[in-house]
C-alpha positions in Angstrom: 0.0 0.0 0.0 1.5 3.4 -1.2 1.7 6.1 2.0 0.8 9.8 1.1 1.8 12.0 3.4 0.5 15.6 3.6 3.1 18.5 2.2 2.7 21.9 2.9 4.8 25.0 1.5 6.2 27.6 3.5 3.7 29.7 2.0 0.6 27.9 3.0 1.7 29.1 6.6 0.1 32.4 7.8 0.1 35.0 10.5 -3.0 36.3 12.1 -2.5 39.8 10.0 -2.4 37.2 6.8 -5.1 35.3 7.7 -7.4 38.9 8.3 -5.9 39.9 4.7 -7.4 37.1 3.6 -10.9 36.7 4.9 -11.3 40.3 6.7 -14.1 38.7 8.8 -11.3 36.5 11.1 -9.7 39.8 12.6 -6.5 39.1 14.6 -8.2 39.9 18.1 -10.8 37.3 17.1 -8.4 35.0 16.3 -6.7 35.3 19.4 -9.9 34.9 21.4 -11.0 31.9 19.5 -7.3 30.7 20.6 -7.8 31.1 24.6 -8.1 28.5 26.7 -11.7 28.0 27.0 -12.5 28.3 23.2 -9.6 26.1 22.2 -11.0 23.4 24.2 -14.5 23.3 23.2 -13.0 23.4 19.7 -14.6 26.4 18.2 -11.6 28.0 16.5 -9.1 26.3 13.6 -5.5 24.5 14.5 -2.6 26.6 14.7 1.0 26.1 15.4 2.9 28.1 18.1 6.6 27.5 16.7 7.8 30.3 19.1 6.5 31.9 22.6 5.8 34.9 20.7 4.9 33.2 17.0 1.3 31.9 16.1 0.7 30.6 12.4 -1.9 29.0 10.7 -1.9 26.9 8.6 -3.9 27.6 5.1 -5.2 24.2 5.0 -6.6 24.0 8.8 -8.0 27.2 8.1 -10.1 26.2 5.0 -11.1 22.5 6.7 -12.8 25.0 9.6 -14.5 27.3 7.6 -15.8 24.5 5.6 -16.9 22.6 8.8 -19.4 25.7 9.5 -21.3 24.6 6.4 -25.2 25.1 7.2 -28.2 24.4 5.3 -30.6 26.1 7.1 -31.3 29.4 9.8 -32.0 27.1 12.6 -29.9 26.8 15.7 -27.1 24.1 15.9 -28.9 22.1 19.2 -25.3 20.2 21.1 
């Protein structure tokens, strides 16, 4: 059986200001809420790396899989 492993370019990594260029909606203080504690753990914002203490990047990949994964199909509530 063949492996395929997953190969992502330098460029596919973004900072918080990239990711806002990119879909204005995600602004970096959003961001960084969705990445506290309490968010992070229930899951409600996408993966990202932490490379550094100081350094957060995204990756362009995780980014799209979470938008995508808040596909709806209607204007009712989510019930959990």
């Amino acid at each position: 059986m063949m492996r395929i492993e997953k190969v992502v370019a330098p460029s596919q990594y973004l900072t918080p200001a990239q990711v806002h260029e990119r879909w204005p909606f995600l602004t970096v203080g959003l961001l960084a809420q969705l990445r506290y504690v309490g968010a992070a753990e229930r899951g409600e914002g996408p993966k990202y790396l932490k490379p550094t203490p100081r350094r957060v990047v995204y990756r362009e990949l995780d980014l799209v899989e979470w938008l995508e994964a808040s596909e709806r199909t209607g204007t009712a509530g989510v019930s959990a």
